[in-house]
Structures are given as C-alpha cells and as structure tokens.
C-alpha positions as CSV (number, residue, x, y, z in Angstrom):
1,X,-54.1,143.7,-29.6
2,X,-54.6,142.3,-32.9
3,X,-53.8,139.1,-31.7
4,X,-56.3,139.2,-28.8
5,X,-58.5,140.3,-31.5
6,X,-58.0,137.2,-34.1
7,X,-58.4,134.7,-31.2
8,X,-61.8,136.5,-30.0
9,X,-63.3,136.5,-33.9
10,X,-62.1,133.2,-34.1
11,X,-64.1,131.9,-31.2
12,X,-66.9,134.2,-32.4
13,X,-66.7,132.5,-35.4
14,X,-66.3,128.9,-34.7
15,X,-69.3,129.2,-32.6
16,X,-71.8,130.8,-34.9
17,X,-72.3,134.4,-33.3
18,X,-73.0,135.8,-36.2
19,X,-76.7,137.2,-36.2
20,X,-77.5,136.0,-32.8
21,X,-78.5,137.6,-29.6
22,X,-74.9,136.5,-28.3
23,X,-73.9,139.9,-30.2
24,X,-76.7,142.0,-29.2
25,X,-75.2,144.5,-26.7
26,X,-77.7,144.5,-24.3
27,X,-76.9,140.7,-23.6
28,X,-73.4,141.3,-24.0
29,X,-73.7,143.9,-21.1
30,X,-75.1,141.4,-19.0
31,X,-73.0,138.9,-19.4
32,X,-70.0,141.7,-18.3
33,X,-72.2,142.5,-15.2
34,X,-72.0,139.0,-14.5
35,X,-68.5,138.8,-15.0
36,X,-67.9,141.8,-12.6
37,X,-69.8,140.4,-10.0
38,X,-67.1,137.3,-10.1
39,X,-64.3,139.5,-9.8
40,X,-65.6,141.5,-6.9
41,X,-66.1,138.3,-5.0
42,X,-62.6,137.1,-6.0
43,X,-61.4,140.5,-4.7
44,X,-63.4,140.5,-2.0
45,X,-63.1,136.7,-0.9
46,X,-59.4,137.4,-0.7
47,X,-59.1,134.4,-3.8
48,X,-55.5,135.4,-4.6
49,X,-54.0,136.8,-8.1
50,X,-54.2,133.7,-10.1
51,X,-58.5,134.2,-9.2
52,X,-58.3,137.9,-9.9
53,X,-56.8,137.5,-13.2
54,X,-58.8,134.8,-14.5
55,X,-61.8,137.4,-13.7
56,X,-60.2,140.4,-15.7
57,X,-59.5,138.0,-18.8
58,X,-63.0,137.2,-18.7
59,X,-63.8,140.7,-19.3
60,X,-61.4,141.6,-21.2
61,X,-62.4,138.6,-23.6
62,X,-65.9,140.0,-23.5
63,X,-64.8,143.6,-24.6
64,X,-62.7,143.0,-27.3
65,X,-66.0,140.3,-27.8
66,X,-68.1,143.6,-27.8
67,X,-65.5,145.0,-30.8
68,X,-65.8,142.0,-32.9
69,X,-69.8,142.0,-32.6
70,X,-70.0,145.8,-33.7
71,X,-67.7,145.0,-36.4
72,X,-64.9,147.5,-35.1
73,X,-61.3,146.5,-36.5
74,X,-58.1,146.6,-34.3
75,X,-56.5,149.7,-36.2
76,X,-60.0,151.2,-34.7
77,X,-59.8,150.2,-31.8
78,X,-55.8,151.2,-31.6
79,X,-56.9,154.6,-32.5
80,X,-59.7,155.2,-29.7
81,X,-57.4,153.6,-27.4
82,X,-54.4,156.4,-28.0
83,X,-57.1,159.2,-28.4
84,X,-58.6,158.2,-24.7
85,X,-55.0,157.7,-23.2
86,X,-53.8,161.4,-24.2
87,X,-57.2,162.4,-23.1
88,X,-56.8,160.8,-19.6
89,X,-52.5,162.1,-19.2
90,X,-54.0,165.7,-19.4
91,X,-56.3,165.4,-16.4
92,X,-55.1,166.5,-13.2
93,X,-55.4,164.0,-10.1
94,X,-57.3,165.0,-7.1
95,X,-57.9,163.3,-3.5
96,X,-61.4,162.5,-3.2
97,X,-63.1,161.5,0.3
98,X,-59.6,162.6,2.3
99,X,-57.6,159.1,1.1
100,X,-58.4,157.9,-2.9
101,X,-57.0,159.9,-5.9
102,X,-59.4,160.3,-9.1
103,X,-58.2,161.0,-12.3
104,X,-61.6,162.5,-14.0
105,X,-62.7,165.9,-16.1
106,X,-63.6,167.8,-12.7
107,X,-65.7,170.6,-13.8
C-alpha cells in the first residue's frame, strides 16, 4: 500500500492538487461515479480482463487519491483496513434472492 500511496501523492503533487477542487470530495465522488459507469460498460460490453482491470485501477487510483486529499497516511489507512476485514470475517453469509450470497450485518 505504501507504495500505491507515494505514487498517488506524487502525482497529486506534481500536478498542483493542493487546495483545489480536485481534492474536494464531492468532485472526487464524481469523478468515481464516472469511473464506475466505465467499468460497468466494460463488464457489461463483455470488453475482456485486460478492460476490466484498467477500470478497477482507475478507482482504485482515485481512492487511495481520496486518502492523500484528506491527508490520511498509509499506517491509517493499514489500520482501518484490518479493523474492517475482522469486521467483515465475523459476519455470517446468507443467500439472498434464491441464487447470490451477501456477506452484510443482517439485523
């Protein structure tokens, strides 16, 4: 992660983010609906893994872009990360609509 990190405040950096409605979350949110809307189509479209992966690293450079702009360090991030996991391994999986499994707090 810290790697992914470094290169994403890098290219924060080198383009002047800093301050600018490129880090206001609102925008940022945007720009990830955007980005999901390419990855549906590239599911959908049938556009093959090489499509489907360019997608996700879109996203996922946005997310870790969403750290960097909130100013939330990788040993943070690390730590929410682990706390969510254990979270999520003590939840129970259940069938939903007779064929997909959910892995949610059912309450």
């Amino acid at each position: 992660m810290k790697e992914y990190y470094k290169a994403i405040a890098d290219f924060h950096k080198k383009f002047e983010m800093k301050g600018t409605n490129n880090e206001e979350m609102t925008f940022r949110l945007n720009l990830m609906t955007e980005e999901l809307g390419e990855l549906a189509q590239a599911v959908t479209k049938g556009k093959g893994k090489k499509a489907i992966v360019e997608e996700n690293i879109d996203l996922l450079n946005l997310i870790i872009g969403n750290f960097v702009s909130l100013e939330i360090s990788s040993e943070e991030i690390k730590k929410a990360f682990w706390e969510k996991h254990k979270k999520l391994m003590s939840r129970e999986k259940k069938l939903v609509n007779g064929k997909n499994f959910r892995i949610s707090e059912f309450k």
